[in-house]
Backbone as CSV, one residue per row, in Angstrom:
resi,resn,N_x,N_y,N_z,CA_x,CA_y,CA_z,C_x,C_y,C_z
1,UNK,-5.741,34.968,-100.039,-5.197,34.034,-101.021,-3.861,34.553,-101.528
2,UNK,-2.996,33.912,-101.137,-1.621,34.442,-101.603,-1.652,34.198,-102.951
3,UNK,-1.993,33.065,-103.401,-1.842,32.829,-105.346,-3.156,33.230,-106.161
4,UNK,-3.247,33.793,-106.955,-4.776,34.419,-107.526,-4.886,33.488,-108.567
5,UNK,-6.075,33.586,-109.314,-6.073,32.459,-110.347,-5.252,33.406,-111.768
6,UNK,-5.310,34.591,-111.553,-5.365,34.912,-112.896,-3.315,35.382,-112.868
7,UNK,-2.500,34.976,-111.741,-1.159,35.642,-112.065,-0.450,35.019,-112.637
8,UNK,-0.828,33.860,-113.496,-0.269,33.420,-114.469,-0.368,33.901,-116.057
9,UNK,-1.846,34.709,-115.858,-2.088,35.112,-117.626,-1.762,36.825,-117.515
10,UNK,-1.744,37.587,-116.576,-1.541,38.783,-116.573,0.293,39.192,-116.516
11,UNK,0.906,39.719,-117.715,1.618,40.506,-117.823,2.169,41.509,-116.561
12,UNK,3.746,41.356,-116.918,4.107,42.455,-115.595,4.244,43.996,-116.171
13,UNK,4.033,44.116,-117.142,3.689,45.606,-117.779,1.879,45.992,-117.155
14,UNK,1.547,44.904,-117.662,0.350,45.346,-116.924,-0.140,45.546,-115.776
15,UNK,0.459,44.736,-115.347,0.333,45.168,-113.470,0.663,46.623,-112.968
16,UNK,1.891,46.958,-113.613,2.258,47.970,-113.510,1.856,49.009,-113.581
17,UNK,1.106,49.237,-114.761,0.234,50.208,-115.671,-1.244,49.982,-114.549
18,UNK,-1.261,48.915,-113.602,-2.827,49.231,-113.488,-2.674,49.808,-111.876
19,UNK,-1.421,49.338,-111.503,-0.857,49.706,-109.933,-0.826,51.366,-109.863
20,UNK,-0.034,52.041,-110.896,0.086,53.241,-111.416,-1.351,54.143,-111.327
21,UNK,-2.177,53.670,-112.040,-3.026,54.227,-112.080,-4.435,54.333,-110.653
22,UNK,-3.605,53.424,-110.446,-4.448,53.260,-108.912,-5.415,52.160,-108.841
23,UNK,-5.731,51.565,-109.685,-6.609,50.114,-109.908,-6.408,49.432,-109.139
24,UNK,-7.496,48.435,-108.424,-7.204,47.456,-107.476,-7.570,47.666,-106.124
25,UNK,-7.758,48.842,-105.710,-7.848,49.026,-104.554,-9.144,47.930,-103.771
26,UNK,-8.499,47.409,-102.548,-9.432,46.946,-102.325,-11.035,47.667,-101.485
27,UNK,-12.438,47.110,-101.870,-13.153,48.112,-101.567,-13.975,48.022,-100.138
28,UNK,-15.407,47.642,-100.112,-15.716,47.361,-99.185,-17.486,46.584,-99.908
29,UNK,-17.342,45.907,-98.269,-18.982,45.046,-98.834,-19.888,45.734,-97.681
30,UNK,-21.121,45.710,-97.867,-22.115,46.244,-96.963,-22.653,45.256,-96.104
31,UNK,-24.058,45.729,-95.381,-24.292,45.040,-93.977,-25.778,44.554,-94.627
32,UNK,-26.163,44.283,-95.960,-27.124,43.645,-96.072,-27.136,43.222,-97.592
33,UNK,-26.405,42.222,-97.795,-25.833,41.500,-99.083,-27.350,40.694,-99.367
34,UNK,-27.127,40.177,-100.633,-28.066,39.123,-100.875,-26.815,38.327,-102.182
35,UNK,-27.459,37.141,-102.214,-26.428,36.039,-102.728,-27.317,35.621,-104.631
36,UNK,-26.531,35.973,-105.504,-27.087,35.858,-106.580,-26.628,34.846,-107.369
37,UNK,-26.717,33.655,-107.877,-25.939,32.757,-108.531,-26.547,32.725,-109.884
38,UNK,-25.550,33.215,-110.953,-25.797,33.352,-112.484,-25.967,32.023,-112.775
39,UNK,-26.971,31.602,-113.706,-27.025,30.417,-114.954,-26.271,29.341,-114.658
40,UNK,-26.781,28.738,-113.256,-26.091,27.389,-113.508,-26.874,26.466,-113.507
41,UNK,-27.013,26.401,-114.474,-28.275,25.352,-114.942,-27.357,23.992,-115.609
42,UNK,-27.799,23.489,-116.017,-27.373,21.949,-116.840,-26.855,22.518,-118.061
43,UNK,-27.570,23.468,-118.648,-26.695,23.801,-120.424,-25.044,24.099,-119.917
44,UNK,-24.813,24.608,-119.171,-23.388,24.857,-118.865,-22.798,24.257,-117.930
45,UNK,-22.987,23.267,-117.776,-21.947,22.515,-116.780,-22.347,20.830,-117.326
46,UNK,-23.210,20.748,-118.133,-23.780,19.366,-118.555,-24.786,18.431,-117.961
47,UNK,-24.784,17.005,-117.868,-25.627,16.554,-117.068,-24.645,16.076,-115.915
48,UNK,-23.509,15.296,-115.824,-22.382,14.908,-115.210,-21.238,15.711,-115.377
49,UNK,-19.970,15.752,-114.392,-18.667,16.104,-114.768,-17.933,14.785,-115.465
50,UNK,-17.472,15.626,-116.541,-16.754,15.501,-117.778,-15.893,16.125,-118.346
51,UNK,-15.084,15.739,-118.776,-13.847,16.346,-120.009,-14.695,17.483,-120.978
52,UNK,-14.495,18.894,-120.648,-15.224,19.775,-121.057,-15.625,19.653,-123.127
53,UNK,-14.785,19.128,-123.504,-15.265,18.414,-125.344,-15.985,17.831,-125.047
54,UNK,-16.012,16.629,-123.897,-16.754,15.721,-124.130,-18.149,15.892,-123.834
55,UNK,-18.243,16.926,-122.676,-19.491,17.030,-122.397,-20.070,18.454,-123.534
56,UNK,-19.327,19.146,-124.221,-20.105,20.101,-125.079,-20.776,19.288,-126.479
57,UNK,-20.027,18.004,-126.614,-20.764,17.282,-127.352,-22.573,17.174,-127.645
58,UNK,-23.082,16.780,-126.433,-24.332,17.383,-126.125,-25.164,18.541,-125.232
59,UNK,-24.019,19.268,-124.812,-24.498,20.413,-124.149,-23.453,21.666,-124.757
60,UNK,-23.825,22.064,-125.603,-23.026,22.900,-126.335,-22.469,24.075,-125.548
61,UNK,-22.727,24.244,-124.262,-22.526,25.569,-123.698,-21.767,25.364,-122.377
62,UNK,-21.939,23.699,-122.658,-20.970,23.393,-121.168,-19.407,23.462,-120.855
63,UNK,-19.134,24.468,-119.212,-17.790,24.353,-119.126,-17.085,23.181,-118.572
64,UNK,-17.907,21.783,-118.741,-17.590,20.690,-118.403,-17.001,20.764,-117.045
65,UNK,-15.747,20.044,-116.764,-15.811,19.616,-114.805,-15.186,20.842,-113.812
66,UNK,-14.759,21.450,-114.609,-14.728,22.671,-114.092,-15.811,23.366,-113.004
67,UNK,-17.280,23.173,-114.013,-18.220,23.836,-113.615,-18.708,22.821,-112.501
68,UNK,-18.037,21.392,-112.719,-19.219,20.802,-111.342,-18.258,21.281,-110.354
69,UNK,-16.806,21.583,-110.061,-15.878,21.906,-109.535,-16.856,22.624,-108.490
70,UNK,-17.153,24.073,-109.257,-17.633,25.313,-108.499,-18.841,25.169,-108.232
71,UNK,-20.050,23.814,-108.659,-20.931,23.591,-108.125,-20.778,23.226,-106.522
72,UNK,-20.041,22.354,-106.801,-19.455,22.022,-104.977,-19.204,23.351,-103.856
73,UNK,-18.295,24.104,-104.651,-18.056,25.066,-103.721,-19.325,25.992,-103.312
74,UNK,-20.366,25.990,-104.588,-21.029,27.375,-104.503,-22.670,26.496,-103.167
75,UNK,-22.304,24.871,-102.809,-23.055,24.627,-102.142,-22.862,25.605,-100.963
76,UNK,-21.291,25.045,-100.382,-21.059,25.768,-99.306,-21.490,27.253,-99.113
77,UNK,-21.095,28.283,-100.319,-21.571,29.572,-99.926,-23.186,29.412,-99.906
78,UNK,-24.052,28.605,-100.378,-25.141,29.113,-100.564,-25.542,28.341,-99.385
79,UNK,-25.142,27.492,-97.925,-24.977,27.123,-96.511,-24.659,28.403,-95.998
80,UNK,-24.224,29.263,-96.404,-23.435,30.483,-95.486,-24.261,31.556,-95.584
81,UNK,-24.826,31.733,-96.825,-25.612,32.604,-97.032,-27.414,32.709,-96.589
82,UNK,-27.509,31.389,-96.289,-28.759,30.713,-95.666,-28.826,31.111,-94.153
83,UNK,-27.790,30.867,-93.875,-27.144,30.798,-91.813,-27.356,32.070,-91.675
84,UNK,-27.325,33.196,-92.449,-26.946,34.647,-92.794,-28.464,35.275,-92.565
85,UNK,-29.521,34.364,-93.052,-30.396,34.658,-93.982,-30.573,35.936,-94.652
86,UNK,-29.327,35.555,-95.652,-28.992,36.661,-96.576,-30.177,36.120,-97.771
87,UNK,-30.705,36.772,-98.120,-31.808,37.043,-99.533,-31.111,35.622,-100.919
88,UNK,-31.753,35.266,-101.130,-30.933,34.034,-102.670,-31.576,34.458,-103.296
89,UNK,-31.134,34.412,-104.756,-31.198,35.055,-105.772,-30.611,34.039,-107.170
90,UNK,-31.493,33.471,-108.140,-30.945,32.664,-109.275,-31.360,33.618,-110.087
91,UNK,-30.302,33.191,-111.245,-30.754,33.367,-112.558,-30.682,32.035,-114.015
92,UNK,-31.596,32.217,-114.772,-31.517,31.113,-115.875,-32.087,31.816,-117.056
93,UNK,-31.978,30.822,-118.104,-32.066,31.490,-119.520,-34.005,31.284,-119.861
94,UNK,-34.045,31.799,-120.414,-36.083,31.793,-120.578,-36.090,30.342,-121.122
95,UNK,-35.498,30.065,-122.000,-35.260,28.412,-122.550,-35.685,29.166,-124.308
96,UNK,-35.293,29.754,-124.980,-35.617,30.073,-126.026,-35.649,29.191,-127.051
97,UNK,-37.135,29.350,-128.343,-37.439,28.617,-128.939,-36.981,28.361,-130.483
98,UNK,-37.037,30.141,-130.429,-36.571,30.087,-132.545,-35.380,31.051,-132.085
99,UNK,-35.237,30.843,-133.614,-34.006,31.909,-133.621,-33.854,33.379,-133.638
100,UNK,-35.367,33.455,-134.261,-35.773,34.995,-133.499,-35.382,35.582,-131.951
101,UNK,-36.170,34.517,-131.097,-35.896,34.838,-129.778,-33.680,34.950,-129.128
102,UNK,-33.120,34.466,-130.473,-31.924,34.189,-129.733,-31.271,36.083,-129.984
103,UNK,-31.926,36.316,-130.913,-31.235,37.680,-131.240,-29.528,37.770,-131.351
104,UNK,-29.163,38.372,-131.079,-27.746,38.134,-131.723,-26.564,37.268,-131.703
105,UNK,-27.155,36.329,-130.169,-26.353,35.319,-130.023,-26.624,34.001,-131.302
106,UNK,-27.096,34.604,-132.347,-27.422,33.644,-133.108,-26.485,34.053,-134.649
107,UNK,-26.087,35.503,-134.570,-24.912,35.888,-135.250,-23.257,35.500,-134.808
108,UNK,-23.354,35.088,-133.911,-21.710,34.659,-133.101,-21.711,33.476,-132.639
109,UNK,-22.673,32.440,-132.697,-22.508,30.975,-132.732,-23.461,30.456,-133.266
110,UNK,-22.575,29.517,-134.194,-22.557,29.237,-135.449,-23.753,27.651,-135.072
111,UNK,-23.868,27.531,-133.477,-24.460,26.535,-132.885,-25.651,27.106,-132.638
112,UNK,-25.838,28.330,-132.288,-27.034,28.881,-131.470,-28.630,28.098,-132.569
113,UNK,-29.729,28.053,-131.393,-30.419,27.351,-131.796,-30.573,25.264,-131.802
114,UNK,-29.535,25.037,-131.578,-29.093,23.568,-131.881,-29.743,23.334,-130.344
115,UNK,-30.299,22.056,-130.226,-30.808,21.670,-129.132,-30.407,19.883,-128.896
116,UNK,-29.835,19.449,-128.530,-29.946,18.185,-128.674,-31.017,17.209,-127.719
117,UNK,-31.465,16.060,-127.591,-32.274,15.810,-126.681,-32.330,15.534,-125.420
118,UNK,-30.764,15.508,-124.831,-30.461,15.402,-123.442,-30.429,16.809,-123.192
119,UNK,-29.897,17.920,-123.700,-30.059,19.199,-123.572,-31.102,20.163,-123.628
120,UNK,-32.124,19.718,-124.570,-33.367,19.795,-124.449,-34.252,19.230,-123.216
121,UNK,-33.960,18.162,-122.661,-34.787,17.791,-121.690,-33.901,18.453,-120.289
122,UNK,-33.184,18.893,-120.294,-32.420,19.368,-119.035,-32.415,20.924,-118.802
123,UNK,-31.639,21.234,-120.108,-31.537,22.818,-120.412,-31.202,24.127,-119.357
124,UNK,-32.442,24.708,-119.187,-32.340,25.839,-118.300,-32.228,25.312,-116.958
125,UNK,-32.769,24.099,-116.331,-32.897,23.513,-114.996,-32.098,24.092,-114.295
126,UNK,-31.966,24.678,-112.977,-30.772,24.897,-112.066,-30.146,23.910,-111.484
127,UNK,-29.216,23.494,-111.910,-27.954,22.042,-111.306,-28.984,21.682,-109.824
128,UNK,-29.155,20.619,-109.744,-30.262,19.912,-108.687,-29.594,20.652,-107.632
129,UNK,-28.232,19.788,-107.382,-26.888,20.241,-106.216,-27.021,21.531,-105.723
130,UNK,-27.673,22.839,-106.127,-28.002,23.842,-105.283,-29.458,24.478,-105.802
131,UNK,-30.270,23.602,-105.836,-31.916,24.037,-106.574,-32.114,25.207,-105.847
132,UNK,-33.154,26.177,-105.823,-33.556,26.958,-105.297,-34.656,26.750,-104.061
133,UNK,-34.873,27.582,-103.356,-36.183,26.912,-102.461,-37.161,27.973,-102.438
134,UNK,-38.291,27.365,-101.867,-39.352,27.936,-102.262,-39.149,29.397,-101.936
135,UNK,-38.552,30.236,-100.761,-38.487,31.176,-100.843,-37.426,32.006,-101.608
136,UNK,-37.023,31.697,-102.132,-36.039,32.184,-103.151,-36.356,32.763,-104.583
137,UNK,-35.913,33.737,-105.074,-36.352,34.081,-105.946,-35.274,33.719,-107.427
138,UNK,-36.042,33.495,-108.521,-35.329,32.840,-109.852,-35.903,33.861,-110.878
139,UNK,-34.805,34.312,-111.075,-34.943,35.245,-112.496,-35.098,34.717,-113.620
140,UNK,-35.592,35.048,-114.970,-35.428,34.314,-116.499,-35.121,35.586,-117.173
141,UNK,-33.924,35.264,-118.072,-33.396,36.614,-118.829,-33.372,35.910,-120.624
142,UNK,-33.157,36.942,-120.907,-32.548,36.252,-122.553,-31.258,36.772,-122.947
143,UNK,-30.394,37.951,-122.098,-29.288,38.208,-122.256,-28.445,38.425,-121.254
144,UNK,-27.030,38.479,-121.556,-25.840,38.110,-120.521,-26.125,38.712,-118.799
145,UNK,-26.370,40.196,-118.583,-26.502,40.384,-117.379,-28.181,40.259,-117.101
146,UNK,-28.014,40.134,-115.396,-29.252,39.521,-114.865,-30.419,40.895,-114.477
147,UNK,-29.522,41.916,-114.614,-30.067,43.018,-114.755,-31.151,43.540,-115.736
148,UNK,-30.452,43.263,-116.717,-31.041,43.556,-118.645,-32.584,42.838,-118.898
149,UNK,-33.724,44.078,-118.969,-34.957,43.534,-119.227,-35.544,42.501,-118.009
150,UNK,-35.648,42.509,-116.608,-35.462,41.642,-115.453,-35.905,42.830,-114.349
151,UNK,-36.687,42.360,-113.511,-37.409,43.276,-112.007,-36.548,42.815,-111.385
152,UNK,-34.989,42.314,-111.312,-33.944,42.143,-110.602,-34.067,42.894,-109.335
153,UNK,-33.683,44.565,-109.989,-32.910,45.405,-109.161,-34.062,46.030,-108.676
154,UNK,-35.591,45.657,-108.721,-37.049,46.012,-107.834,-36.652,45.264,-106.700
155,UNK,-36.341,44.030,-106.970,-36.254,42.993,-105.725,-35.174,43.789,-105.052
156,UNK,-34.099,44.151,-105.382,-32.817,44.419,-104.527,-33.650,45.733,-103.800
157,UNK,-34.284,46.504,-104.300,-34.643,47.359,-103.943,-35.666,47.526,-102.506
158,UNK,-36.790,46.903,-102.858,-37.824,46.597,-101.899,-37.471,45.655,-100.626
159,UNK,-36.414,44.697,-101.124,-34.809,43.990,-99.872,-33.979,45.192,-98.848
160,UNK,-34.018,46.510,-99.688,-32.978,47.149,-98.920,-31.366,46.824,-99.294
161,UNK,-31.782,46.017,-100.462,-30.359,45.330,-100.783,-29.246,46.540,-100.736
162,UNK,-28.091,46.711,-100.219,-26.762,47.312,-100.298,-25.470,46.568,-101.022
163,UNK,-25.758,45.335,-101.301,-24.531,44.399,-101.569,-24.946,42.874,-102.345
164,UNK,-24.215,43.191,-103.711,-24.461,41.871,-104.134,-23.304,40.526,-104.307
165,UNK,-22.885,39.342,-103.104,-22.168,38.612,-103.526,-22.402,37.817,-105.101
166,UNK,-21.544,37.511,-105.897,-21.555,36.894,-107.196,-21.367,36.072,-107.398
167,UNK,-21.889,34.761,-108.134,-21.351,33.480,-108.194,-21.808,33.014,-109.594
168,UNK,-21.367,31.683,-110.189,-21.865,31.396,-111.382,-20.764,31.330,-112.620
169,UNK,-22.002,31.472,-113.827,-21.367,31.387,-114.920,-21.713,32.431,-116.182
170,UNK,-21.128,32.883,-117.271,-19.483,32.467,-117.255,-19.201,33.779,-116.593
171,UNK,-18.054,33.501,-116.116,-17.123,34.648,-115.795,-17.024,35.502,-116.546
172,UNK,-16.398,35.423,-117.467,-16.384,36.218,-118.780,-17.956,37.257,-119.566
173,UNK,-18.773,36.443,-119.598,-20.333,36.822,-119.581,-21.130,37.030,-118.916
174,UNK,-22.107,36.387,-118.869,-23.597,36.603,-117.613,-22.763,37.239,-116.678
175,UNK,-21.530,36.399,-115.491,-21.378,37.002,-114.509,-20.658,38.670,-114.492
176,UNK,-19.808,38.816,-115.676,-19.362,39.955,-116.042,-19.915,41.237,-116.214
177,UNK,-20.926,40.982,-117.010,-22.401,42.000,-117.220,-23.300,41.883,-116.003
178,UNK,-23.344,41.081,-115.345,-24.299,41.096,-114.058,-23.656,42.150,-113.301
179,UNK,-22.234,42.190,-112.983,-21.286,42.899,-111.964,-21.289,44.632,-112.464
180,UNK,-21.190,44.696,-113.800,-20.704,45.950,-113.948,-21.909,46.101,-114.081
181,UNK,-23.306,45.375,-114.171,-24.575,46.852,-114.192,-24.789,47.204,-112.641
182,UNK,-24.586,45.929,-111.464,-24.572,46.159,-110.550,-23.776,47.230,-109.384
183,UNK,-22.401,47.606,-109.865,-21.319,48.791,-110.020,-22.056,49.442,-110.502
184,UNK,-23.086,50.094,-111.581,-23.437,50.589,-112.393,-24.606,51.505,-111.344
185,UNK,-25.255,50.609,-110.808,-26.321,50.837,-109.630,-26.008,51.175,-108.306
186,UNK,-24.492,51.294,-108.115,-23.981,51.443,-107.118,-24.013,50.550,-105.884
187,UNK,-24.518,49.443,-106.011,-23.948,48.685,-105.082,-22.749,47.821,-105.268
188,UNK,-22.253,47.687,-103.764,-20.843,46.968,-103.503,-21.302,45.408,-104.205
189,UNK,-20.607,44.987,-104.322,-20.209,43.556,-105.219,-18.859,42.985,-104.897
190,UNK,-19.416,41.843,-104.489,-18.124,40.501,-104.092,-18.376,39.526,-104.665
191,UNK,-17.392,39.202,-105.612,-17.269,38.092,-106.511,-16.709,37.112,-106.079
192,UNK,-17.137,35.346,-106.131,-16.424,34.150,-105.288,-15.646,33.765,-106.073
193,UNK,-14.410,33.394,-105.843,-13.473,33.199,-107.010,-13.519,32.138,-107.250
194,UNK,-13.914,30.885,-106.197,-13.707,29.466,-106.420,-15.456,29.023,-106.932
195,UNK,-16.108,29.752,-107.067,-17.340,29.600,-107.085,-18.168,30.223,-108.568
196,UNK,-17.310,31.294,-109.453,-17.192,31.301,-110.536,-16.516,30.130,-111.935
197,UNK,-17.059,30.722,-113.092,-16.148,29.324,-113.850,-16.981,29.707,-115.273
198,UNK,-15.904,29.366,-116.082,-15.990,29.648,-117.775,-15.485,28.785,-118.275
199,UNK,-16.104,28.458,-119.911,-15.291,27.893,-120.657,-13.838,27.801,-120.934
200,UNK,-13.297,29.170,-121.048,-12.170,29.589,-121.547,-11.138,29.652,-120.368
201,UNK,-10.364,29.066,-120.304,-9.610,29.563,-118.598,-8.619,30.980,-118.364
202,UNK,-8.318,31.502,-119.912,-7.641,32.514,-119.813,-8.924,33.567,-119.439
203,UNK,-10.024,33.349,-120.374,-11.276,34.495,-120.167,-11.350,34.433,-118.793
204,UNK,-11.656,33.243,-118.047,-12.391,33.244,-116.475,-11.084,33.708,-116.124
205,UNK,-10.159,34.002,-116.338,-8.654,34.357,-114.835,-8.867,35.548,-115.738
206,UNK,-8.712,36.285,-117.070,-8.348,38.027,-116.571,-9.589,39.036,-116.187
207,UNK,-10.738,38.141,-116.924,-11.969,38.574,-116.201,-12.476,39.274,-114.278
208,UNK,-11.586,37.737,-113.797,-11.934,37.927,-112.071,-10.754,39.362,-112.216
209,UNK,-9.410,39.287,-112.985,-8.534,40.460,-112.535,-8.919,41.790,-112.920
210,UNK,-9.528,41.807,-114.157,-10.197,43.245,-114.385,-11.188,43.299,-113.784
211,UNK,-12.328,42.661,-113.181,-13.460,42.979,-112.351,-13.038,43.413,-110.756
212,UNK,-11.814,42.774,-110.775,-11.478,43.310,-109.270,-10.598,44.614,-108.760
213,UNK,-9.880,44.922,-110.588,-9.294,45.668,-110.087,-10.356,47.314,-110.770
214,UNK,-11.729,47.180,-111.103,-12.469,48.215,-111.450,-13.904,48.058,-110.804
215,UNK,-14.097,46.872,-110.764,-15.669,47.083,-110.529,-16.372,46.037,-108.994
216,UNK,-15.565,45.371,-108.665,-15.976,44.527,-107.474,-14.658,44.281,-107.228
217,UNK,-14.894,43.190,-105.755,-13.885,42.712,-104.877,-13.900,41.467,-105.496
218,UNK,-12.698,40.213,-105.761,-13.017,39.170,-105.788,-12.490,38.847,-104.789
219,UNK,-12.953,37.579,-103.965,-12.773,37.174,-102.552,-13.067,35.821,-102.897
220,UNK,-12.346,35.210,-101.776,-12.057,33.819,-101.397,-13.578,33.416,-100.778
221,UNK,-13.905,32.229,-101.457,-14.963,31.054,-100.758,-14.626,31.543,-98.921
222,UNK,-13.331,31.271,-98.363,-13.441,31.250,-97.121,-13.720,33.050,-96.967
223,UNK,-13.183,33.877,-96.885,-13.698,35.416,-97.314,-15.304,35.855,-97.276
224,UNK,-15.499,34.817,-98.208,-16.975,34.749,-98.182,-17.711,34.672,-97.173
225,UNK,-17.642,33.121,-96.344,-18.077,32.597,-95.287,-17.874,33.572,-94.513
226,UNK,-16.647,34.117,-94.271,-16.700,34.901,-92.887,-17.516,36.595,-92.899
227,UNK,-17.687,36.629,-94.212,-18.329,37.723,-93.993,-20.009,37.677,-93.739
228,UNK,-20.469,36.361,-94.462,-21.752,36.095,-93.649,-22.105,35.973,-92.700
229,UNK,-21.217,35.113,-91.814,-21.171,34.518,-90.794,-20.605,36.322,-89.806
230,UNK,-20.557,37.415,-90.137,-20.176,38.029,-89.423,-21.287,39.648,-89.470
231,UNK,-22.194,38.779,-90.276,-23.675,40.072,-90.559,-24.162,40.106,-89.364
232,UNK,-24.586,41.509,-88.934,-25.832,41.208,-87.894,-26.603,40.859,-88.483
233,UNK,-27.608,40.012,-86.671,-28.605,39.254,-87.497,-29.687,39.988,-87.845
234,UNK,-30.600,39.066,-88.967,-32.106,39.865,-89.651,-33.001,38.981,-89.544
């Protein structure tokens, strides 16, 4: 990708300062990935694409059309990753009830708790457009990474997993904390750039640039494909 999403919000001091220090390097992915797609359920992307106000109206958490944007794309990887039969992997929110259960996300939005009744009846669901299948496995968390309190990294384990591609939401959150506990665990991590997506568009562009230039690769949808499409087979 000659144009990145984020070289419009990153500073040329900063580039500098991160070139200097050696940041960025690009790394490497392994020979037995599995494909994990963060929280894309209906609370964050809505029930339809929409004008992102319009749809947080009743889905308070939605990055409106953005997110059906990267629903589209993340069909294709999750076609590539199937052909691969690379391991799938969801995650979604438990669907929490009181405000007890929200724990601190209930100190930093001023919404947390609010349910409305299209959001209530939809909620945690995983966007139909890439449901899970029966052999697939679906995580339920109550906080940002998919790691945190979760037999995640049993599954990666008892898989043989070496490599986790990344997809989802937000950039900034869930997928952010998913990546660095996964760095954390030492496996390689490839993040889809067209296949991620946040509320905030400055958060989702310096996010993919600091995750790529410390803790994963971010790579192109097509990047993607070819590296599935280029696994031996299992």
């Amino acid at each position: 990708m000659a144009k990145r999403v984020w070289d419009d919000f990153i500073t040329e001091r900063d580039r500098k300062v991160f070139e200097a220090a050696g940041y960025g390097r690009q790394g490497k992915l392994g020979a037995r990935p599995a494909l994990l797609i963060v929280d894309v359920n209906y609370n964050f992307v809505g029930d339809r694409p929409e004008p992102i106000l319009e749809s947080i109206k009743r889905f308070r958490n939605s990055c409106g059309e953005e997110g059906w944007v990267a629903v589209g794309y993340i069909r294709e990887l999750l076609e590539a990753a199937r052909a691969a039969k690379a391991p799938v992997l969801y995650s979604t929110s438990e669907g929490r009830q009181t405000l007890r259960d929200y724990g601190r996300w209930a100190t930093k939005n001023a919404r947390a708790g609010e349910v409305t009744d299209t959001a209530g009846h939809l909620g945690v669901q995983i966007v139909k457009d890439i449901e899970p299948k029966d052999e697939d496995i679906v995580i339920r968390k109550q906080k940002p990474s998919v790691f945190f309190g979760t037999p995640l990294m049993s599954y990666l384990t008892e898989m043989e997993i070496d490599t986790l591609i990344v997809c989802g939401t937000t950039t900034s959150g869930c997928v952010r904390g998913t990546v660095i506990d996964a760095f954390s665990y030492n496996l390689y991590v490839g993040v889809v750039e067209e296949c991620t997506f946040d509320r905030g568009q400055a958060s989702h562009a310096i996010n993919l640039w600091d995750m790529n230039a410390k803790y994963a690769d971010v790579i192109s949808l097509q990047a993607a494909k070819d590296y599935f499409a280029g696994l031996p087979k299992r």
